[in-house]
C-alpha positions in Angstrom: 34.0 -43.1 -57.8 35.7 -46.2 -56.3 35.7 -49.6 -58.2 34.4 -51.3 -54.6 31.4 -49.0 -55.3 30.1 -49.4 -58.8 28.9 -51.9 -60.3 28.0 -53.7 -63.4 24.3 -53.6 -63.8 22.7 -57.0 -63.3 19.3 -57.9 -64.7 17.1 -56.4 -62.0 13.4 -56.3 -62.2 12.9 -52.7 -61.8 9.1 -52.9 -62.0 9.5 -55.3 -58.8 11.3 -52.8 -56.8 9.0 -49.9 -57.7 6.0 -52.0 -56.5 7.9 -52.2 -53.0 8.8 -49.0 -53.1 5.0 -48.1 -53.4 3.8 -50.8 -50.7 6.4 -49.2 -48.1 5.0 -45.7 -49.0 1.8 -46.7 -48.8 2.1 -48.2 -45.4 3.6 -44.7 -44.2 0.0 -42.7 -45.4 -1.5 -43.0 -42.2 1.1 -40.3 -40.1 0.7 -38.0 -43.0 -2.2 -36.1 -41.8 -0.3 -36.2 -37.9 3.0 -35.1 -39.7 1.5 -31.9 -42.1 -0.4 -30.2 -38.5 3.1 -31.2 -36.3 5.2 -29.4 -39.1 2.5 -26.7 -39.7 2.7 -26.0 -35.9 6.3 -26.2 -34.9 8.0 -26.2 -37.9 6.3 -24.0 -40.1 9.3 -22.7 -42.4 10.7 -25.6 -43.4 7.4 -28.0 -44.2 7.7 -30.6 -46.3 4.0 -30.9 -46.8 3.4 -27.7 -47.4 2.0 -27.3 -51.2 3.2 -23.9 -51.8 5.9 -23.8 -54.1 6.8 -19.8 -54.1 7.7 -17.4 -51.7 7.6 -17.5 -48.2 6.0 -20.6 -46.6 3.0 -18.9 -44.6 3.4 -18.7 -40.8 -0.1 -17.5 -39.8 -0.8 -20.7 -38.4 1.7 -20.3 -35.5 0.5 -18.4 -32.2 2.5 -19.6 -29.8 6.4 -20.3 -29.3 6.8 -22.5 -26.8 7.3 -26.2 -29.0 9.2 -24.7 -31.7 11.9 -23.2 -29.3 11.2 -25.9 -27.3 12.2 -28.6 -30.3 15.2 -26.7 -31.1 16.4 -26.9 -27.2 15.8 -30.7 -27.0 17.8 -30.6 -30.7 20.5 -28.8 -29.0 20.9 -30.4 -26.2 20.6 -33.9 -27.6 23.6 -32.8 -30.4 25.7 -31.6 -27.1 25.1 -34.9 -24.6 25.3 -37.4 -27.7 27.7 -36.1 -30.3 29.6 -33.0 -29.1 31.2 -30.9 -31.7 34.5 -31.1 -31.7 34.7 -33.7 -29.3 36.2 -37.4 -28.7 32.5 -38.8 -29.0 33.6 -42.3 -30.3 36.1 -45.0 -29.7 37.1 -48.0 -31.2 38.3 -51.1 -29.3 38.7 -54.7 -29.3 35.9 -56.6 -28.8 35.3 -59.4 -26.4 35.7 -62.5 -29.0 38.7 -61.1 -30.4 39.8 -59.9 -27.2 40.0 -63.6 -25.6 41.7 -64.7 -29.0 44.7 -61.7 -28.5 47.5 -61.7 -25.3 47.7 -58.8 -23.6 50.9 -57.4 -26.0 48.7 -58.2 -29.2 45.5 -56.7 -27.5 48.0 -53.4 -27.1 49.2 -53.1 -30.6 45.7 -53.9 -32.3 44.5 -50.9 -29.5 46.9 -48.5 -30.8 46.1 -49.5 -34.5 42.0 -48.8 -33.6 43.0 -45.6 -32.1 45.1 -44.0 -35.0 41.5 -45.3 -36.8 39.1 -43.3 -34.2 41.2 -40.4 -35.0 40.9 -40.4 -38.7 36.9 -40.9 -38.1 36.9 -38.1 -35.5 38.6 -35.6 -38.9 35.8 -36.6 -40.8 33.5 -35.9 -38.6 34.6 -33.2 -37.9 36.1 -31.6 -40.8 32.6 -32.6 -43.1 28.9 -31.4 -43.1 28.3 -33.9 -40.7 27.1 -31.4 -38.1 24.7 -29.4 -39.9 23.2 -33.0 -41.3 23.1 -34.6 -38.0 21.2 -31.5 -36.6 18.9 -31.9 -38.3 18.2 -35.5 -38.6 17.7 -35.0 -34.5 15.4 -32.4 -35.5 13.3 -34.4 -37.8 13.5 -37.2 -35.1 12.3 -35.4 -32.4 9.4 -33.4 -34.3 8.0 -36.3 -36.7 8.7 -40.4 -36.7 12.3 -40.5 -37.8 15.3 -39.1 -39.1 17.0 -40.0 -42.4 20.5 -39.5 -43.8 22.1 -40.6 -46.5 25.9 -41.1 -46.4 27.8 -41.3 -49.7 31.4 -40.8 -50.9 32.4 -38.1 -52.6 34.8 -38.8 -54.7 35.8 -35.5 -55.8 36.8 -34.3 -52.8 39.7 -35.6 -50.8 39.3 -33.1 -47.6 36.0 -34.4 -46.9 35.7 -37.8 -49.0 32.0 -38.7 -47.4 29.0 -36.4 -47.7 26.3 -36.5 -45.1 23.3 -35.6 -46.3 19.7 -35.2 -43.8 16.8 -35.9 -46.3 13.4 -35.4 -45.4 11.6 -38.1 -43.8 8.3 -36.6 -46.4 10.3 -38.4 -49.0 11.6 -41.5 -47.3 9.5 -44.6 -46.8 10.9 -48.1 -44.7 10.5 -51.8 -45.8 10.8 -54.7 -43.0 11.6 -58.2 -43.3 10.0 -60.9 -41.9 12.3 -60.9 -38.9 11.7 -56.7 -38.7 14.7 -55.7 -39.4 15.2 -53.3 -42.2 15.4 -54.8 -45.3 14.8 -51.6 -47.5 15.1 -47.6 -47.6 13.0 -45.5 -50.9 13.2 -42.2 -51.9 11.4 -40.5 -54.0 13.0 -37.1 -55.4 10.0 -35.4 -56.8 11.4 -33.0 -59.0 15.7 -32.9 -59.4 16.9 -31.0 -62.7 18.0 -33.9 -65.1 21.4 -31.3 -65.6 21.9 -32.2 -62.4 21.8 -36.1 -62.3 25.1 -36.6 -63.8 26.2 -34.2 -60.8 24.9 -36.5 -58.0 25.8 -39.7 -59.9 28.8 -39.4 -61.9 28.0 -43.0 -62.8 24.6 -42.4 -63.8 23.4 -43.5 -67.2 20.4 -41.2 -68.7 17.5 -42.9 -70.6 17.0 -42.0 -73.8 14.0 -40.4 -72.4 16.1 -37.9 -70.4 18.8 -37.2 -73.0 16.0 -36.2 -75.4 14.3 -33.8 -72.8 17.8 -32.2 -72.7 18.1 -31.7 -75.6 14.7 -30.3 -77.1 14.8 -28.4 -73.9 13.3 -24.6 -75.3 13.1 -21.6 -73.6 10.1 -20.6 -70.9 8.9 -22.9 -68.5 11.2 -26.2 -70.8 14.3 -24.3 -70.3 15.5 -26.3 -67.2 13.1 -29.4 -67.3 13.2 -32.1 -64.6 11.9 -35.4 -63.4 10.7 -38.0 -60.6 13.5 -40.7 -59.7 13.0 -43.2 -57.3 16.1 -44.5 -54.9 15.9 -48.0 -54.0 18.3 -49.4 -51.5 17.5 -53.2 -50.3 19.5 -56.0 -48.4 20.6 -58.5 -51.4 19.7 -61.9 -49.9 22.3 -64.7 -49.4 24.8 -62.4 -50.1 26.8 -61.7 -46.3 25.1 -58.1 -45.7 25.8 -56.7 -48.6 23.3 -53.6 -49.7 21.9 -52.7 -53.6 21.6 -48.8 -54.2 20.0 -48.1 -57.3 18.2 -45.3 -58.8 15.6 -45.8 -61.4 13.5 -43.6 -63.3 9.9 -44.6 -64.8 9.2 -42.6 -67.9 5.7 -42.8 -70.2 2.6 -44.6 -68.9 3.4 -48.5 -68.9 7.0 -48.1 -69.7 9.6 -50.2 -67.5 11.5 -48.5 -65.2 14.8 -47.4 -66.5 18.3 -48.0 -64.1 20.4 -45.4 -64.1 22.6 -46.4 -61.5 23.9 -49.5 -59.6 26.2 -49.8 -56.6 26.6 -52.4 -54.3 27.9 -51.3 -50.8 29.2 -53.5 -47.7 27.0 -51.4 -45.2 23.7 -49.6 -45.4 24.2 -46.2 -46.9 21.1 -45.0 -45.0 21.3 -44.2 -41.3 17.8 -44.1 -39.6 17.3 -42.1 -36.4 13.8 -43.5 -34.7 13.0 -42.1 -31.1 10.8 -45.0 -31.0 8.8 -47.9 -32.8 5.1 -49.6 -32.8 4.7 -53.0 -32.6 4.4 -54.3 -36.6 5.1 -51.2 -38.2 8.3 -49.8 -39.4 7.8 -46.4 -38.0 6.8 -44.7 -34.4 5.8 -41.1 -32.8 8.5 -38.8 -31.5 8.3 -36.8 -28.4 6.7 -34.2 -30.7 4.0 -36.3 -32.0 3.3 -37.6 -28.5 2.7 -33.4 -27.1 0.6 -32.9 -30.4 -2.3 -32.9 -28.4 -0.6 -30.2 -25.3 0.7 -28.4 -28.8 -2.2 -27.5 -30.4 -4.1 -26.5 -27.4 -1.5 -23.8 -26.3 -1.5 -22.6 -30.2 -5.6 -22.6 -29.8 -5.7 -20.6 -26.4 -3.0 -18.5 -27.5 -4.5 -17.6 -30.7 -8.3 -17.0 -28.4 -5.5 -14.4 -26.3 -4.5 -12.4 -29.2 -7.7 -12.3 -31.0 -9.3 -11.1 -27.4 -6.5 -8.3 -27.3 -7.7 -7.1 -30.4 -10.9 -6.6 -29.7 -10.4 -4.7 -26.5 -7.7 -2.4 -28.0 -9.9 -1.9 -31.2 -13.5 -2.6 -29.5 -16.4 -3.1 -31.1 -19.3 -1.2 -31.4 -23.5 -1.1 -31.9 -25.4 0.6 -34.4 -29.0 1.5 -34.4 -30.6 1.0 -37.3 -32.7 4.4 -37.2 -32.2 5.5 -40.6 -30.3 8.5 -40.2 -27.2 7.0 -39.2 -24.7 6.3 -42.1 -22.6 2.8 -41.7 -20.6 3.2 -44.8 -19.4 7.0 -43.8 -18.3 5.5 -40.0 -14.5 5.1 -40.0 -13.7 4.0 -35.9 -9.9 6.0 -36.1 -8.0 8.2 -33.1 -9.1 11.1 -32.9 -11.9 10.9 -35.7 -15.7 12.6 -35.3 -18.8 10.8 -36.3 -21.8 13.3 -37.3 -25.2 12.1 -35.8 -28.0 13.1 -35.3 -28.9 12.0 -32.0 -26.5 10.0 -29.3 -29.4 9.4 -26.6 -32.8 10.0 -25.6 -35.3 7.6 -24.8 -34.7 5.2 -27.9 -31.1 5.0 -26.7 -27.4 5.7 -28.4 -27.0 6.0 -31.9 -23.9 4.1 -31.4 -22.5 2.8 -28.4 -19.4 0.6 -27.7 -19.9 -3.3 -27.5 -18.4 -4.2 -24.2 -15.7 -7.1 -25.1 -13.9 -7.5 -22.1 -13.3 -10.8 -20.7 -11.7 -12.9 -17.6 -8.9 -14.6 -19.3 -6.9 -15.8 -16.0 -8.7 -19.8 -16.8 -6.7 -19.4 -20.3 -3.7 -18.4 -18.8 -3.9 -21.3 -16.1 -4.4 -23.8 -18.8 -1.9 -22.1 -21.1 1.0 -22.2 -18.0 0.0 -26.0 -17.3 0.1 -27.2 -21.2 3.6 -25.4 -22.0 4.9 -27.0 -18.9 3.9 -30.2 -20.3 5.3 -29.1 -23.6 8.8 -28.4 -22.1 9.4 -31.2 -20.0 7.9 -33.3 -22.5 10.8 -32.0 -24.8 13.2 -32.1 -21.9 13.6 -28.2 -21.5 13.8 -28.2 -17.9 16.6 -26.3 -17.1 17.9 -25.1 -14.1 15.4 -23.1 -12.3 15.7 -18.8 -11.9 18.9 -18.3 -9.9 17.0 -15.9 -8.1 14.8 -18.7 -6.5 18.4 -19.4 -4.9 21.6 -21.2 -5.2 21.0 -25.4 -6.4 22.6 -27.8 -4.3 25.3 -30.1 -6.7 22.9 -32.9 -5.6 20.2 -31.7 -7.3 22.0 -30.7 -10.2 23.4 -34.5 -10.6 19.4 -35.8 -9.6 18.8 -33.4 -12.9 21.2 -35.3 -15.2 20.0 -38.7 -14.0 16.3 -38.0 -14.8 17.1 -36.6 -18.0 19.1 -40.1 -18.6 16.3 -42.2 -16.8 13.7 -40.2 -19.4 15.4 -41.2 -22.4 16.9 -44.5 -21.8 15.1 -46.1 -24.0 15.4 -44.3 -26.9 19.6 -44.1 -26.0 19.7 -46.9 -27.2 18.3 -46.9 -30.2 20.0 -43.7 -31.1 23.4 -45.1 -30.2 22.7 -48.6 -32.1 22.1 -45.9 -35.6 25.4 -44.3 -34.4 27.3 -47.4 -34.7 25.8 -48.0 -38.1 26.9 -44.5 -39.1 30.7 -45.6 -37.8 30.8 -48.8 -39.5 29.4 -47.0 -42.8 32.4 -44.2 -42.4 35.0 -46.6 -41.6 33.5 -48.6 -44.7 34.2 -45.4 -47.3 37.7 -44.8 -45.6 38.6 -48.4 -46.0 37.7 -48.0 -49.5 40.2 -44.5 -50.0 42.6 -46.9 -48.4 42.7 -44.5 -45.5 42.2 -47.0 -42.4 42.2 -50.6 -42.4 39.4 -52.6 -43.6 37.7 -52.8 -39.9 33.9 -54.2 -39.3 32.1 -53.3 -36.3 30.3 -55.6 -35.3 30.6 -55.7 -31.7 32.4 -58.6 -31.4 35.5 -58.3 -32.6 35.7 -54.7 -33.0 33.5 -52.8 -31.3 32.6 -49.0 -31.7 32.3 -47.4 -28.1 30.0 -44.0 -27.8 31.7 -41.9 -24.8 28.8 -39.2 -25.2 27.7 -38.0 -21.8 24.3 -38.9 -22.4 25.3 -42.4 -23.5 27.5 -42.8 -20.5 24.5 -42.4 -18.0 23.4 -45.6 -17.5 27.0 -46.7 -16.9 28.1 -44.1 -14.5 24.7 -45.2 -12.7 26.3 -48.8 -12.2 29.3 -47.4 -11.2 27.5 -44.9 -8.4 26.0 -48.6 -7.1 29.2 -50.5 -7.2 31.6 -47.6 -5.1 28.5 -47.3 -2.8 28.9 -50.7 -2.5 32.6 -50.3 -2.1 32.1 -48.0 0.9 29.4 -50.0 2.6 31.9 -53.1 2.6 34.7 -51.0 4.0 32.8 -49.0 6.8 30.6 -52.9 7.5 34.4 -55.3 7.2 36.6 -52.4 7.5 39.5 -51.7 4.2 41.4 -54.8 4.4 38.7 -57.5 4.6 36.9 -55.6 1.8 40.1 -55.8 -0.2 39.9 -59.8 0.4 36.9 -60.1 -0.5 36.7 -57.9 -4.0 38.8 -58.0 -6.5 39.7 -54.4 -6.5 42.0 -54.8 -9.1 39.0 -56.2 -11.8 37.0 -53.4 -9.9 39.1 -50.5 -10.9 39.3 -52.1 -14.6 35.8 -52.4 -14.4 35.2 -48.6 -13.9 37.7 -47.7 -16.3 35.2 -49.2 -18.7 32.1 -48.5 -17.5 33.8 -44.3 -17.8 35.0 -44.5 -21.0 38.5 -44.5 -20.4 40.4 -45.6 -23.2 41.8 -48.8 -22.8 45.4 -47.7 -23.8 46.0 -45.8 -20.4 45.5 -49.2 -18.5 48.6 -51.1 -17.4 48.6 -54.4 -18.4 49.6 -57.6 -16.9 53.1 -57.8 -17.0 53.3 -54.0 -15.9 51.0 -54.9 -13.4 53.0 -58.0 -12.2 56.3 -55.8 -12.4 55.1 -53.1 -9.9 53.8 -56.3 -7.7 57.0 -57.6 -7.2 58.9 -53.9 -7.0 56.1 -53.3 -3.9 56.6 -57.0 -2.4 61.1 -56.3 -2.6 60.7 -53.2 -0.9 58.7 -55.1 1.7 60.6 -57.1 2.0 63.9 -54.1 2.8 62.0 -52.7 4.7 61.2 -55.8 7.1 64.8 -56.3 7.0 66.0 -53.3 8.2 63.1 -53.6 11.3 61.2 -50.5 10.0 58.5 -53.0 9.3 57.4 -56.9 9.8 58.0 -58.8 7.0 54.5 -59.9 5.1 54.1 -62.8 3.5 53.4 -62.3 -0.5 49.9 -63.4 -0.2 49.0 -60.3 1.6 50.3 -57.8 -0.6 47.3 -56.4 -2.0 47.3 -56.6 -6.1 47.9 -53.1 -7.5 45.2 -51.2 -9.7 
């Protein structure tokens, strides 16, 4: 555990903080009910709402596949156009106050400096459990109203000094400000083995409550005994930024919240993942929540299918109530003989088959037509059969754009939280005294996301500004159009708007070398009458 991390205890009213905690979960109740049938439906395994506590968690409630497999592919393919694995996703660069502060030789060095940084972030990433968290934050995103993940250091390990860690947005509850911004992120851990505090916390101080439930711990069901605790992390006003992390623990009936532990970090520990948000609420419905309705439809009609193919490969069957046929001693089994004492006559059958069959091609209309809505609600429209023949490029590119044009709005969102996560990393590194102390902020430093799916909007504007480009040229022809743009600020410009690190980009005096290289050999050239000579001003810059 660092020094910049712990800190003394101050006098904190814990009481106070466990009220907010309780407003901000209280103002969460209503998507309770919305989350418990959205996990029960699509993610039956692993829900958090679910009261059984042993064995298996039941999946009889599931008839149909299509939005589980469906939420997995949007999970995928939002980990793959966001945050590739293994990947040069991010990249740090001087921002634009700093940038007009800094000549071109200073912007160079402090670009190499932020690069070595990137590199060092892109090892964490990499080399951590920062896949398998962020997974599944996108999961709990997509299928419920956020996703949650907590990013401590570990200071036992020096291979991967920061922990990611997704926690459940069931135990999570958000606190706004007056401005609604963020102010505060709860927790409560319902049940965590008090052995095991020390083990999270290695600052943690245990109550005298706890150490004495250690210790008279007995055999049986008091042989491992554990307890609620209650993470509060809030913005400390009037203090630059700076966040409170603290967990408390509230023992007998009326007693004061005890602190076990107190840290005080430069960034927000928690990184939240919100596909979108409601006006005056902290919270908002993901795609998932938005198809609940197409969802549990195709689960009802599918469910109506398979208990309809029951009863036509079992049937059903009448029995007359004469008094000679036996109901108990019937047993309807392959190849099995039923003694009775009549099967006709003018009174009719003894038993007879109860005709079951019906005309399902309405359910499986409306079952095609609501899993369609289901997949391109959760953007699982690939490619089409490549039997239905070969796609043009075009539409391939049209493909990309819509999925880009579909969620633009929650881009951003998404890559705002990804910034956060960077500045938080960088902010644990700094404190190893692994990078620089660096804060992204956007102004002067600012954390680039070079993500495809990030990159979509931009590669839009730069579509527009070389169709542009070749309007001008075919309208003025090349050399008007080169006096009228400034190709050279056009080419930088794309170079941006790409992704292209900065570092690979010539700067002025390079530039105004290869200028006056180009305008000497000119000016040889004129010379030796292979060429008239130009005048300077008409030597176009170089890119």
């Amino acid at each position: 555990m660092t020094t910049a991390q712990t800190k003394t205890k101050p006098a904190i009213d814990g009481a106070m903080l466990m009220k907010r905690a309780e407003d901000a979960f209280t103002l969460k109740t209503p998507w309770q009910a919305v989350l418990r049938e959205m996990f029960a439906l699509t993610m039956a395994a692993r829900n958090p709402y679910d009261t059984q506590k042993t064995g298996l968690v039941s999946l009889n409630s599931q008839f149909d596949a299509t939005a589980p497999m469906s939420l997995f592919k949007a999970t995928n393919r939002l980990m793959s156009e966001l945050v590739p694995a293994d990947q040069n996703w991010l990249e740090l660069d001087v921002g634009p106050v700093l940038a007009n502060k800094l000549s071109d030789q200073q912007k160079q060095q402090y670009r190499q400096l932020l690069t070595a940084t990137t590199n060092i972030a892109h090892t964490v990433f990499d080399g951590s459990n920062f896949i398998n968290a962020q997974w599944e934050a996108f999961m709990e995103m997509l299928g419920g109203i956020m996703g949650c993940m907590l990013v401590l250091e570990d200071p036992d390990d020096d291979l991967a000094p920061v922990n990611f860690e997704c926690v459940s947005q069931k135990e999570v509850a958000i606190e706004l400000d007056g401005k609604g911004k963020i102010c505060g992120v709860y927790r409560r851990r319902d049940a965590i083995k008090i052995r095991n505090i020390t083990t999270v916390w290695a600052d943690a101080k245990l109550p005298k409550d706890l150490q004495d439930q250690l210790k008279n711990a007995k055999g049986g069901k008091n042989s491992d005994p554990s307890c609620e605790l209650t993470e509060a992390t809030y913005r400390i006003p009037k203090s630059g930024g700076k966040w409170a992390y603290i967990v408390l623990y509230k023992g007998g009936k009326g007693s004061d919240p005890a602190q076990l532990v107190y840290r005080e970090y430069d960034e927000n520990p928690w990184i939240i993942y919100q596909w979108s948000r409601m006006p005056n609420s902290p919270y908002g419905p993901g795609p998932g929540i938005l198809l609940l309705p197409a969802i549990r439809m195709v689960n009802k009609v599918r469910q109506m299918i398979v208990m309809n193919a029951a009863l036509a490969l079992a049937g059903m069957y009448l029995a007359k109530d004469d008094g000679v046929l036996n109901i108990d001693g019937i047993q309807i089994v392959q190849g099995g003989i039923i003694p009775v004492a009549s099967t006709g006559g003018t009174s009719g059958a003894s038993l007879a088959p109860l005709p079951t069959g019906r005309d399902f091609n309405l359910a499986q209309i409306i079952l095609k037509e609501e899993q369609d809505v289901i997949r391109a609600g959760l953007f699982d429209n690939g490619l089409p059969d490549p039997s239905e023949g070969v796609r043009s490029p075009t539409e391939i590119l049209e493909r990309v754009r819509e999925l880009a044009q579909d969620v633009g709005g929650a881009i951003g969102r998404l890559t705002r939280a990804l910034v956060d996560l960077v500045n938080r990393v960088l902010g644990i590194l700094a404190r190893r005294g692994l990078v620089p102390k660096i804060n992204i902020d956007q102004f002067n430093y600012k954390a680039v996301i070079k993500s495809p799916l990030a990159r979509a909007q931009q590669l839009q504007e730069v579509q527009t500004a070389l169709q542009f480009w070749q309007m001008a040229v075919s309208i003025v022809g090349p050399a008007v159009a080169a006096m009228l743009v400034d190709v050279e600020q056009m080419v930088q410009w794309i170079s941006e708007r790409m992704g292209i690190s900065q570092s690979l980009m010539r700067d002025d005096a390079d530039k105004a070398q290869i200028q006056n290289t180009i305008a000497q050999l000119a000016g040889s050239a004129a010379k030796l009458g292979q060429i008239p000579q130009a005048p300077p001003s008409a030597i176009p810059a170089a890119a």
